[in-house]
C-alpha positions in Angstrom: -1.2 101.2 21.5 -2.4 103.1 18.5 -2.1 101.9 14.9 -3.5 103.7 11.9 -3.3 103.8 8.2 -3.2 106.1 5.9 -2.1 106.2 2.1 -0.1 108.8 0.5 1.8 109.4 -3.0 0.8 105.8 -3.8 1.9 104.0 -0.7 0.3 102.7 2.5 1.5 103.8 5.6 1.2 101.9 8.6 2.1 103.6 11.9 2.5 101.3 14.7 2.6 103.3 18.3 2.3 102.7 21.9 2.8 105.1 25.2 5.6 102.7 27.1 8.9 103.8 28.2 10.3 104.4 25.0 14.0 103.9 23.6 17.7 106.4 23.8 18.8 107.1 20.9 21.5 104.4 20.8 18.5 101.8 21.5 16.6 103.6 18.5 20.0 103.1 16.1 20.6 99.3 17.1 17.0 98.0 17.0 17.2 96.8 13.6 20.5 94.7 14.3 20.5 90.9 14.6 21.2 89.9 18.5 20.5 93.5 20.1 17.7 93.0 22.2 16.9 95.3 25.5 14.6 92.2 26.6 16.0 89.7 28.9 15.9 86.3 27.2 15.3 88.2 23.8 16.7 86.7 20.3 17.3 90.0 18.8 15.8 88.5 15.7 12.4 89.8 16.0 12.7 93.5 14.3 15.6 92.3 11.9 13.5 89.7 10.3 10.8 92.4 9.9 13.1 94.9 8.5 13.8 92.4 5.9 10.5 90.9 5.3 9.6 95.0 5.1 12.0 95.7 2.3 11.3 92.1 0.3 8.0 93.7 -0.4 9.3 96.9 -1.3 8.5 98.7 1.6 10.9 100.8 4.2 10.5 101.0 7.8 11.4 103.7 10.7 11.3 104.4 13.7 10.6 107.2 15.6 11.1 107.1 20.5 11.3 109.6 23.0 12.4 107.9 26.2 9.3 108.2 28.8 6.8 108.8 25.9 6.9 105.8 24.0 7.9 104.4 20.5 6.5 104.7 16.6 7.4 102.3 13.8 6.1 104.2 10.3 5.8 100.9 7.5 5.7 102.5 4.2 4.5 100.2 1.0 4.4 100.8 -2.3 0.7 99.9 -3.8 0.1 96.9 -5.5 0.6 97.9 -9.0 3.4 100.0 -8.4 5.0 97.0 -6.7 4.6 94.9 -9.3 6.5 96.9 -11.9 9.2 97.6 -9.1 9.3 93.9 -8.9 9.7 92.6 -12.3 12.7 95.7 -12.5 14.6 94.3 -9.9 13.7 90.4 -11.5 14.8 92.1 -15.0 18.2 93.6 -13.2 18.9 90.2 -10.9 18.5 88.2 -14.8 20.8 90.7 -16.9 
């Protein structure tokens, strides 16, 4: 597993990688959806609730496999002052 950081036009990145069997493509499309899981006995509810926490915080996430090679999640978040104004926009758009 590797996991770095790195910070670039005002966001953290966080890449989150490891050298397992990696997913198809059709895996790599569904893995955000509630229920799909490729683990027996899996929820499906893991990577959704992610997603969502991701994007609450004004961040995006990706995903990048190659089947035999392994899998890459890239977490991208806005710094803390930039999320703040992005915050109070969306708090200003939800009130008007």
């Amino acid at each position: 597993m590797t996991i770095s950081s790195d910070e670039e036009d005002g966001q953290l990145i966080l890449s989150i990688g490891d050298t397992g069997k990696g997913m198809s493509l059709q895996q790599v499309n569904q893995v955000f959806m509630p229920f799909f899981s490729s683990k027996a006995g899996g929820t499906g509810l893991g990577l959704p609730f992610v997603l969502k926490t991701v994007e609450e915080h004004g961040g995006t996430i990706s995903v990048e496999s190659e089947v035999g090679r392994g899998t890459r999640f890239l977490l991208k978040f806005p710094r803390a002052a930039n999320a703040a104004i992005e915050l109070e926009s969306i708090k200003q758009t939800v009130v008007s």
